[in-house]
C-alpha positions in Angstrom: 139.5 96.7 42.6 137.5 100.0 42.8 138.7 102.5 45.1 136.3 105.0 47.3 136.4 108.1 49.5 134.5 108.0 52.8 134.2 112.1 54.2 133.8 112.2 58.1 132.5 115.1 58.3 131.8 117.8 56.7 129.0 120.4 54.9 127.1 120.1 51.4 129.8 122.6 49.6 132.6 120.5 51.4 131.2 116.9 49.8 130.8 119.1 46.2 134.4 120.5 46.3 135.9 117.1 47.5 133.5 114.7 45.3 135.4 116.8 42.4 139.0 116.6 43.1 138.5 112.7 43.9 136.7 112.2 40.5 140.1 114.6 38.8 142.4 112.1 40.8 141.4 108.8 40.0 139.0 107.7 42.4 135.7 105.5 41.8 133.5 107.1 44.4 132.6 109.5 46.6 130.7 108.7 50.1 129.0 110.5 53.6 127.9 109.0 56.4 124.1 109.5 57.1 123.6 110.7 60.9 120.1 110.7 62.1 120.7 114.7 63.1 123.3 116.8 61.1 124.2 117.6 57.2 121.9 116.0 55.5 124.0 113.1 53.4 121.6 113.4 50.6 121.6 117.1 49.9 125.6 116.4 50.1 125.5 113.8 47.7 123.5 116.3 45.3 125.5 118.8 45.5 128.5 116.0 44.9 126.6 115.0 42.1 126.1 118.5 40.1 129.8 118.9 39.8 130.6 115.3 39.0 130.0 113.1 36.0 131.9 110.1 36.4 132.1 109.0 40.4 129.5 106.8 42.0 127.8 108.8 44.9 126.5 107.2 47.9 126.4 106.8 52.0 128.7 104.6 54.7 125.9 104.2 55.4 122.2 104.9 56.0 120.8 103.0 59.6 117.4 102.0 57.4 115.7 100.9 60.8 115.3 104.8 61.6 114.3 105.5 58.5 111.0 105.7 56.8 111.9 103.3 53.6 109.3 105.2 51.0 111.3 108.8 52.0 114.7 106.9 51.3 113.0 105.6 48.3 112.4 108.5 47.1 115.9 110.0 48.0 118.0 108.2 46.1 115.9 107.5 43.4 115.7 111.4 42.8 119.7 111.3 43.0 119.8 108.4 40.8 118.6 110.4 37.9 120.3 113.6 38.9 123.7 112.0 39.0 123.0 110.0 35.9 122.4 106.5 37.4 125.5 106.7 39.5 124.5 105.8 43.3 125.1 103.5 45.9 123.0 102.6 49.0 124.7 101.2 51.9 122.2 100.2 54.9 122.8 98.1 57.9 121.3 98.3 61.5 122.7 101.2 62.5 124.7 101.5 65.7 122.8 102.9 68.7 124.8 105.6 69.8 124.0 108.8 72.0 123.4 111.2 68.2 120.5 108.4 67.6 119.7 108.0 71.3 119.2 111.7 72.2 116.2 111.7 70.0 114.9 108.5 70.0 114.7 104.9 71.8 116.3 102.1 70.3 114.4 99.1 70.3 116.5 96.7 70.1 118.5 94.8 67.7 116.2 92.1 66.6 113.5 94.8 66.2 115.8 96.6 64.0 116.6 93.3 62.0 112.6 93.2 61.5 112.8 96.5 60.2 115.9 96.7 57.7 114.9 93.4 56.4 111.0 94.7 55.6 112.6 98.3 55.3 114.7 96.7 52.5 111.7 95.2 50.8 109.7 98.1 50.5 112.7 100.1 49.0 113.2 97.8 46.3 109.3 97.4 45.9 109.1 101.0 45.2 111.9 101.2 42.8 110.1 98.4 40.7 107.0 100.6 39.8 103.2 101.2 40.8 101.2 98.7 41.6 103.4 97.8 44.8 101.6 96.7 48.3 103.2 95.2 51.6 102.1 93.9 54.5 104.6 93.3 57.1 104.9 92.9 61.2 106.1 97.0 60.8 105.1 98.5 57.3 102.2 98.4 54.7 102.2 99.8 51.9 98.6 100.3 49.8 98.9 100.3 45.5 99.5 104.4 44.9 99.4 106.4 41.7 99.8 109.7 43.7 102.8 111.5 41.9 105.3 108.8 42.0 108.4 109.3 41.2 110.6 108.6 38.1 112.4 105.3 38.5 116.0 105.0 39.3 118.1 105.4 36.2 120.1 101.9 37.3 118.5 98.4 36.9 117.2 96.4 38.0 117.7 98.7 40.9 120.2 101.0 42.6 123.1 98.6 44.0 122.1 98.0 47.5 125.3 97.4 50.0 124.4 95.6 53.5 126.4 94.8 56.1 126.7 91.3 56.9 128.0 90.4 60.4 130.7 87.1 59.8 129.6 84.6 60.8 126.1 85.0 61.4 124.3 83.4 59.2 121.1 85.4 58.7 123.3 88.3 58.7 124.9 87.1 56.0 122.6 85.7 54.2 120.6 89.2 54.1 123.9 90.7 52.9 124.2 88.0 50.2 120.8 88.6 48.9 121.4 92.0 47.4 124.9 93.9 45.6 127.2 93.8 48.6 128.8 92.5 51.9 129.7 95.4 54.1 131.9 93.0 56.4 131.8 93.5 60.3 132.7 90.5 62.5 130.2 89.1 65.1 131.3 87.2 67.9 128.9 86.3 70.7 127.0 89.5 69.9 129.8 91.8 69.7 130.8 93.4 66.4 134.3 94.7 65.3 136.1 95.1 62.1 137.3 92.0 59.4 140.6 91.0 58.7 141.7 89.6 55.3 141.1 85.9 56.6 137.4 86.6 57.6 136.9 88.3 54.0 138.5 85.2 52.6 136.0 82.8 54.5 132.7 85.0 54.0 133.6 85.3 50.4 133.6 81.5 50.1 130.5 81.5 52.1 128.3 84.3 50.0 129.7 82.7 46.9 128.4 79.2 47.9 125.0 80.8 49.2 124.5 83.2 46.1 125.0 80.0 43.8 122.4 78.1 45.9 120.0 80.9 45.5 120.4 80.9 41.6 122.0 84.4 42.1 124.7 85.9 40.0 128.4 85.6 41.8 130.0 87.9 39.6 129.3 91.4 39.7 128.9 90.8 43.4 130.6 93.8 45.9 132.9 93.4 48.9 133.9 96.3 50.3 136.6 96.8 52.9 137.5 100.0 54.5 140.7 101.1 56.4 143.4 104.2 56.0 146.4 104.2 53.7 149.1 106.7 53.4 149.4 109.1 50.4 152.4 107.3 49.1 151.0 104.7 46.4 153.1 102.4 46.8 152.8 101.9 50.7 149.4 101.9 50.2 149.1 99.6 47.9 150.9 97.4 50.4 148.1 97.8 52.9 145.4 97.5 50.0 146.6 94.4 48.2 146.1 91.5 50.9 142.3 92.4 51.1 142.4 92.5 47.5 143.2 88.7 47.3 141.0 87.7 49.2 138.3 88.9 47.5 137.4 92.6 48.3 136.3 94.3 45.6 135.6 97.8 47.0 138.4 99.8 49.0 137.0 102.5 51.2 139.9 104.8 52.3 137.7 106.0 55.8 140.0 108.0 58.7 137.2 108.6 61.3 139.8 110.2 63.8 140.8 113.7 61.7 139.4 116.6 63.4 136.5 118.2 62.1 138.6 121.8 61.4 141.2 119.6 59.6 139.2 117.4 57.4 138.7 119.6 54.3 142.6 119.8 54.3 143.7 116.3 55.1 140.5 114.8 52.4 141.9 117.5 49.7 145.7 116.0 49.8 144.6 112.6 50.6 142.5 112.5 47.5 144.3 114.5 45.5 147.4 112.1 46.7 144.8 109.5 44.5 143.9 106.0 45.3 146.2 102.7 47.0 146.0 101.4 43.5 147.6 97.4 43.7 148.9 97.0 40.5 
């Protein structure tokens, strides 16, 4: 099992100073959420990435519906060979709360389905290389040789993470196409967090559709977020049943800690180092 480091909140130097004593302490990687006004989580993640060498980099997580997919294309891509091919994209539907609503209407889940799933394709098209056209219900994209990019250092892309809502099956299914299940629970259209039981059954489940699809199982991510306490061996305890049943990833994310405490309480939890089950 990996262990990661989800920061609540918090400026570009904040992410660079923590991203550092995480990677000094034994941690896998280093994460900020993406808020559709505030710090920007990509210039956090660069600054991250300039005093790093070793920790992946990447956001819990970027609401792709709101976002124009050639700009995130471009993003991590850019960090991708900054950081040395270390980055993670996480994407889901993003929850439509008043920092999204104050600037913008949401129209509505299924819309946003249409648009992470085509938002998704044109990512990943753009990553692949010039010539690259789309045509879908929301985006098209025309062949371009106008300064591209360089290509992400990772291939055959940068590990894409989605959340998959258990047991929705096109929810899942989405999720099982790409590098990792970001579990949430759906039941009768209302979402809320996995236990170890649900990880157990969507594992099964992504497993089976994965093998269907002639995709590879191993390799594949499941990553599982909670808090632990700095004592290792109580929170190992807390880590190891999601371990067994088949997370790969754990995110240690506290989203209650005060915005004036956080650079304290993420410098001794990390420095504390990861739940590591032995």
């Amino acid at each position: 099992m990996k262990y990661g480091f989800v920061l609540p909140w918090g400026d570009a130097r904040t992410a660079a100073d923590l991203a550092a004593i995480a990677e000094r302490h034994g941690w896998h990687g280093f994460f900020v959420w993406e808020p559709v006004w505030g710090v920007d989580a990509w210039v956090a993640l660069a600054a991250a990435a300039m005093v790093t060498t070793r920790i992946r980099l990447g956001t819990m997580l970027t609401p792709l519906p709101r976002r124009r997919p050639w700009d995130l294309a471009g993003q991590a891509a850019t960090l991708d060979n900054l950081s040395g091919g270390r980055v993670i994209l996480s994407v889901g539907l993003g929850a439509a709360h008043a920092g999204w609503l104050a600037f913008e209407p949401d129209p509505g889940r299924r819309i946003r389905a249409q648009l992470l799933d085509e938002g998704l394709d044109v990512v990943t098209g753009l990553w692949a290389g010039q010539p690259f056209e789309y045509e879908g219900r929301h985006y098209r994209v025309t062949p371009s040789d106008f300064m591209p990019p360089p290509p992400p250092v990772q291939r055959p892309r940068i590990p894409i993470w989605v959340v998959g809502g258990w047991p929705a099956r096109r929810s899942m299914a989405r999720a099982a196409r790409y590098d990792g299940w970001l579990p949430n629970v759906v039941d009768r259209g209302a979402a809320g967090p996995a236990t170890p039981e649900h990880i157990r059954a969507g594992v099964r489940w992504v497993h089976d559709f994965r093998t269907m699809e002639g995709l590879p199982v191993d390799g594949y991510d499941v990553v599982c977020e909670g808090t632990t306490p700095d004592d290792p061996a109580a929170g190992a305890a807390v880590v190891a049943p999601w371990q067994a049943a088949g997370a790969t990833w754990w995110m240690e994310a506290d989203w209650s800690v005060a915005r004036e405490a956080v650079r304290d309480y993420a410098a001794a939890r990390l420095a504390a180092g990861p739940p590591v089950v032995k």
